[in-house]
Kinemage of the C-alpha trace (Angstrom):
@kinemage 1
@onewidth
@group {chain A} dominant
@subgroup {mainchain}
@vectorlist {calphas} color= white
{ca unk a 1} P -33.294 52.122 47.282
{ca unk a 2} L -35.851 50.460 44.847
{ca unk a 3} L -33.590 50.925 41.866
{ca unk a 4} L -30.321 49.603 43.668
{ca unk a 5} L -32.856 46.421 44.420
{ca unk a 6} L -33.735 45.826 40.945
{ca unk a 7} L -30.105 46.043 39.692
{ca unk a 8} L -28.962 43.217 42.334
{ca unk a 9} L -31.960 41.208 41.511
{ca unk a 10} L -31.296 41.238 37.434
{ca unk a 11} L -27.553 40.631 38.023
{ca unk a 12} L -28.310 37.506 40.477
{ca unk a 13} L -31.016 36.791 37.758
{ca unk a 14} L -28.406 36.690 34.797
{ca unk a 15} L -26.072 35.126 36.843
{ca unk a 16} L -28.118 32.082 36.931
{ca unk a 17} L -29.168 31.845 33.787
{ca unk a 18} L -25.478 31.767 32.485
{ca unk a 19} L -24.379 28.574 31.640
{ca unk a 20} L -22.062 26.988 34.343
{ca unk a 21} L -18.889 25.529 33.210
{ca unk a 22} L -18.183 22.131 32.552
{ca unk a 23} L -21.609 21.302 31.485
{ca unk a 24} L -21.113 20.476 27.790
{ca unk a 25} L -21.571 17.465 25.640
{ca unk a 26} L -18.656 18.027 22.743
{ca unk a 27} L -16.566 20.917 21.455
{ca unk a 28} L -16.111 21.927 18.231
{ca unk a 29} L -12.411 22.866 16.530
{ca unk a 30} L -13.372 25.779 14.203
{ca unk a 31} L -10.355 26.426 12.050
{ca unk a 32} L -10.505 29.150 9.201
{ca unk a 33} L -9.221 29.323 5.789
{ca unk a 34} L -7.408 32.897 5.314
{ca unk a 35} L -7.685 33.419 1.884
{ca unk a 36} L -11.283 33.504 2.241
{ca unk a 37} L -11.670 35.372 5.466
{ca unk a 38} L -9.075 37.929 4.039
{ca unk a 39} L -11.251 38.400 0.730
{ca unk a 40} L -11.016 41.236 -0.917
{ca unk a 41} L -7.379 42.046 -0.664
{ca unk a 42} L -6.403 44.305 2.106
{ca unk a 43} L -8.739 43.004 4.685
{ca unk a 44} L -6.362 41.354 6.781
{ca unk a 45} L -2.570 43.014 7.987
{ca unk a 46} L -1.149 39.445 7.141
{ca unk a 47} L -2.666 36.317 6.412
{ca unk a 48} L -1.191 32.652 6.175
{ca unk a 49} L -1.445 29.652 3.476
{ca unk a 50} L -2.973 27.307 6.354
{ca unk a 51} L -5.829 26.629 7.979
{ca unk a 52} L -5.447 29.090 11.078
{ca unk a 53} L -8.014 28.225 14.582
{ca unk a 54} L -10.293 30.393 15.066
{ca unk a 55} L -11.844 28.719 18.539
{ca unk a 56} L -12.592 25.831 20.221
{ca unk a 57} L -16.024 25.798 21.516
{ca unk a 58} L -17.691 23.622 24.311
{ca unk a 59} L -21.452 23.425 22.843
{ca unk a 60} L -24.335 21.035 23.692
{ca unk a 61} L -26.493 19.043 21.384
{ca unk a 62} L -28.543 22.008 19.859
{ca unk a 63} L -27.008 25.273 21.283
{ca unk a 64} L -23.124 26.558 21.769
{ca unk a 65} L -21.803 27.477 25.157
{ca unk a 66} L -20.972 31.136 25.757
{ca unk a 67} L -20.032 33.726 28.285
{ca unk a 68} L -20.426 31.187 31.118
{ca unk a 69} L -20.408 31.591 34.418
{ca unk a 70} L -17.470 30.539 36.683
{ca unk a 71} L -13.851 29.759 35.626
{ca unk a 72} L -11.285 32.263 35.851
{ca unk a 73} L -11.015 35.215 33.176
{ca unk a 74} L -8.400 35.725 30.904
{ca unk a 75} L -4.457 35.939 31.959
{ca unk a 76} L -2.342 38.153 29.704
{ca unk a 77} L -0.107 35.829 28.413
{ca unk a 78} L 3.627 36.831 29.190
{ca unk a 79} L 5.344 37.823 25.923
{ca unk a 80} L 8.474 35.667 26.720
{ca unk a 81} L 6.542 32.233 27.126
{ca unk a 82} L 6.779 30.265 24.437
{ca unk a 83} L 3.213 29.951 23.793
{ca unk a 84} L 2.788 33.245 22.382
{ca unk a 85} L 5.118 32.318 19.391
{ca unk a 86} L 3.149 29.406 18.784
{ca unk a 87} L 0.035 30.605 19.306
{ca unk a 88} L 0.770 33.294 16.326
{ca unk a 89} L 1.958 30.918 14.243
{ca unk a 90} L -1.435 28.818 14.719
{ca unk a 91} L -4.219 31.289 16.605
{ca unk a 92} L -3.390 34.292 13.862
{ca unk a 93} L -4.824 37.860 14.516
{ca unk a 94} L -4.898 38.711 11.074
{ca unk a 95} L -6.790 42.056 11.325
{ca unk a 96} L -3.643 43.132 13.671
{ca unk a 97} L -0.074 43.528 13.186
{ca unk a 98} L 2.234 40.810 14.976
{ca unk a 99} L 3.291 42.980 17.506
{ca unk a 100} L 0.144 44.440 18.725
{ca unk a 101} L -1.607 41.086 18.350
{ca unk a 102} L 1.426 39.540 20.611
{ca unk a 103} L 0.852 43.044 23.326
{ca unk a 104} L -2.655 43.543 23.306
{ca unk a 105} L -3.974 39.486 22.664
{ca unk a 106} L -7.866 40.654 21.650
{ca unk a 107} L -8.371 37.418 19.645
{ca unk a 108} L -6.765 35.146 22.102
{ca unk a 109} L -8.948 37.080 25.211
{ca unk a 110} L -11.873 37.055 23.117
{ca unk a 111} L -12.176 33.544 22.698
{ca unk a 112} L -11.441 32.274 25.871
{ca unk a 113} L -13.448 34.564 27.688
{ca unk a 114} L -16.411 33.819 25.123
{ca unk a 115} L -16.159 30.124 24.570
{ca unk a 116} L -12.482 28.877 26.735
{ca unk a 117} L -14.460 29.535 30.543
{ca unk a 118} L -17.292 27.435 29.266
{ca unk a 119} L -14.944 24.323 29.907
{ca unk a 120} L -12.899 25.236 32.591
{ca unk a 121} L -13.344 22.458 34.779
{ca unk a 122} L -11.587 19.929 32.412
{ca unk a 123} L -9.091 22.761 31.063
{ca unk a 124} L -7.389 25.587 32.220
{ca unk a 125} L -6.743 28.715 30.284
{ca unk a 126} L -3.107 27.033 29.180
{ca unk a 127} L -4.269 24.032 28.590
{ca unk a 128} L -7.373 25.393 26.182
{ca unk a 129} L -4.815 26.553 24.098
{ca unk a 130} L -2.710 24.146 24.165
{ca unk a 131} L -5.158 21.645 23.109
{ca unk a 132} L -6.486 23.645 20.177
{ca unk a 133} L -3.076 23.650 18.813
{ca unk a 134} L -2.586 19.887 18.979
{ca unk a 135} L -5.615 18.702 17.758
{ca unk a 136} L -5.154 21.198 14.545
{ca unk a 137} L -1.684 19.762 14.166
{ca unk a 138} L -2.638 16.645 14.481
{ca unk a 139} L -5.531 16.616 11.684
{ca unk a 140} L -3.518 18.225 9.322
{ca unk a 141} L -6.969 19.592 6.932
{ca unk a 142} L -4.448 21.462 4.342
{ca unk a 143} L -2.284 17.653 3.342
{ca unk a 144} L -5.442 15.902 3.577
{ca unk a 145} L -7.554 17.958 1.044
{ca unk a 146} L -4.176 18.243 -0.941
{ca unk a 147} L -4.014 14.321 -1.081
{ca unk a 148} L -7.800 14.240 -2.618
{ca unk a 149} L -6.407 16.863 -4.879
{ca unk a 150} L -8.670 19.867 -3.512
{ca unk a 151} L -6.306 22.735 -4.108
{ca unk a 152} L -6.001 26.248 -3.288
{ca unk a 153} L -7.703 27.531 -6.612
{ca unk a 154} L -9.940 24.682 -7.641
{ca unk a 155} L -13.662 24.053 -7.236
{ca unk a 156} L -15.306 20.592 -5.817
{ca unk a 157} L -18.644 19.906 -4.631
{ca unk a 158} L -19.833 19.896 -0.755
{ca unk a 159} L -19.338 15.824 -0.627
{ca unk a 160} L -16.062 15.532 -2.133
{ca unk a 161} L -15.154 18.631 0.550
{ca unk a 162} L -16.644 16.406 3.265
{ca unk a 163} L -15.589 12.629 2.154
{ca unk a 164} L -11.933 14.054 2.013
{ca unk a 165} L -12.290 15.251 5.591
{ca unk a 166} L -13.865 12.664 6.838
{ca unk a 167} L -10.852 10.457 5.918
{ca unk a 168} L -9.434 12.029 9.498
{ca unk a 169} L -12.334 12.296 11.329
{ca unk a 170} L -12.871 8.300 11.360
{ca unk a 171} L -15.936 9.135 8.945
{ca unk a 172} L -17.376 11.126 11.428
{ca unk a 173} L -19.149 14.421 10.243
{ca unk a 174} L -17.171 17.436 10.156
{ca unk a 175} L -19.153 20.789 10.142
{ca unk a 176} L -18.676 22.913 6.629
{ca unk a 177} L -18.949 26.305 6.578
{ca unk a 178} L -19.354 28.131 3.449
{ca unk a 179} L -19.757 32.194 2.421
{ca unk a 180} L -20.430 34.207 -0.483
{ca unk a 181} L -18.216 36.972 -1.087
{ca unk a 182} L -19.070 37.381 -5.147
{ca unk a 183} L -22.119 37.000 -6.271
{ca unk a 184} L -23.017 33.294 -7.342
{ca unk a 185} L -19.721 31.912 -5.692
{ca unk a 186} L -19.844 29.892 -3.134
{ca unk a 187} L -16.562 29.089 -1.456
{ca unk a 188} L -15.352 27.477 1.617
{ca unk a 189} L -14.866 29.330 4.471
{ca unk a 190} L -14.079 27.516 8.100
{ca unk a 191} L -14.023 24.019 8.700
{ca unk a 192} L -15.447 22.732 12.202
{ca unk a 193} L -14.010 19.225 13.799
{ca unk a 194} L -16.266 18.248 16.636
{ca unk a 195} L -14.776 15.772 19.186
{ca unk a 196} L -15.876 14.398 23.145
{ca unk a 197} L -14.966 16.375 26.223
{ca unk a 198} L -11.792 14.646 27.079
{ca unk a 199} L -10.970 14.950 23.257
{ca unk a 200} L -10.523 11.540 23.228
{ca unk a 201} L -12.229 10.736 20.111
{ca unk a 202} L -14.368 12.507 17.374
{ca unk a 203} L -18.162 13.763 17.645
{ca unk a 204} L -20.564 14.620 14.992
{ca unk a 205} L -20.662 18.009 14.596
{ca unk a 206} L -24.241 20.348 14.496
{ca unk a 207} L -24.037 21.075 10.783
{ca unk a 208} L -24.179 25.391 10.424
{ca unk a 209} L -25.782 24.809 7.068
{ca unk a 210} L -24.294 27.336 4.859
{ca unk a 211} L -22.865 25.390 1.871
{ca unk a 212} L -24.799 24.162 -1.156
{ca unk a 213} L -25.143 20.351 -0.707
{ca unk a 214} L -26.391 19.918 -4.124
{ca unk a 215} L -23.226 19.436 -6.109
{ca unk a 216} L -22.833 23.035 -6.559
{ca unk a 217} L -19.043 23.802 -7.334
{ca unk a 218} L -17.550 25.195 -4.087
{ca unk a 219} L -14.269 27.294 -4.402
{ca unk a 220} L -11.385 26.475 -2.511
{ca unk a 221} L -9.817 30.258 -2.755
């Protein structure tokens, strides 16, 4: 009797401590470069020569949103809608193979039931997705870093990196995300856009920290 108690009382307990939905001051685009998260060869099943998403996350001003509370979990998409498609071509699983990424949508489940419920009162699971897509179409990152002449291949330091993408972001801070997968090279990893609830206009991002803002050469894999 005591111990079925103390299991409703913890579960009530964590169930108000979870964030509730809705309650979040920007969200951050976090898209990935796949030559970097698919380093050393074979890593990935396939890969792509874009920036892919890899979530858009409702966060407030010092902590990210996760696991909330509220909102409705994650739908199976259908594999005849058309969203699927696209969100393979964008949303890439690219430790699965198309088909079981399309069947079994871990990525996809993961990050709306991690980060997509945390904003569920302004979007519904459709229209999460839907937005990430647009708002990485719209920005573009691969032309724009092409058009400051930061190539796949080529090394540039953390504020050239930024001051190209800020040329998008209406000079607003971008987030810059950096790892080290050989010793002593630092190389860009994920790029994070921040932007208001509505996604209405951009937001400064909370910067991760992980790049060398020194004017360290950063590789662009």
């Amino acid at each position: 009797m005591f111990k079925s108690q103390l299991i409703t009382a913890l579960f009530i307990l964590f169930f108000c401590l979870s964030p509730i939905y809705g309650d979040f001051d920007y969200m951050q685009l976090v898209l990935t470069w796949p030559p970097s998260f698919c380093y050393p060869r074979g890593t990935c099943k396939r890969t792509s020569n874009n920036f892919m998403i890899h979530g858009l996350w409702p966060e407030k001003k010092g902590f990210r949103l996760e696991f909330c509370s509220g909102g409705k979990a994650y739908k199976k998409f259908e594999l005849h809608d058309h969203i699927v498609n696209d969100l393979d071509h964008h949303w890439i699983k690219m430790k699965f193979t198309e088909q079981d990424a399309k069947q079994k949508q871990p990525l996809w489940n993961h990050e709306y039931t991690r980060h997509g419920r945390c904003c569920f009162n302004l979007y519904d699971q459709n229209a999460y997705f839907l937005l990430a897509m647009r708002l990485k179409d719209k920005l573009d990152l691969l032309r724009t870093l092409r058009n400051h002449r930061i190539t796949p291949g080529t090394k540039h330091t953390f504020d050239e990196i930024k001051s190209a993408i800020k040329t998008v972001t209406n000079q607003v801070d971008p987030d810059i995300k950096c790892v080290k997968h050989i010793n002593g090279v630092e190389e860009l990893n994920e790029i994070g856009i921040c932007y208001t609830p509505s996604a209405g206009s951009f937001y400064p991002c909370r910067q991760s920290n992980t790049c060398d803002e020194t004017g360290t050469a950063i590789l662009f894999r």
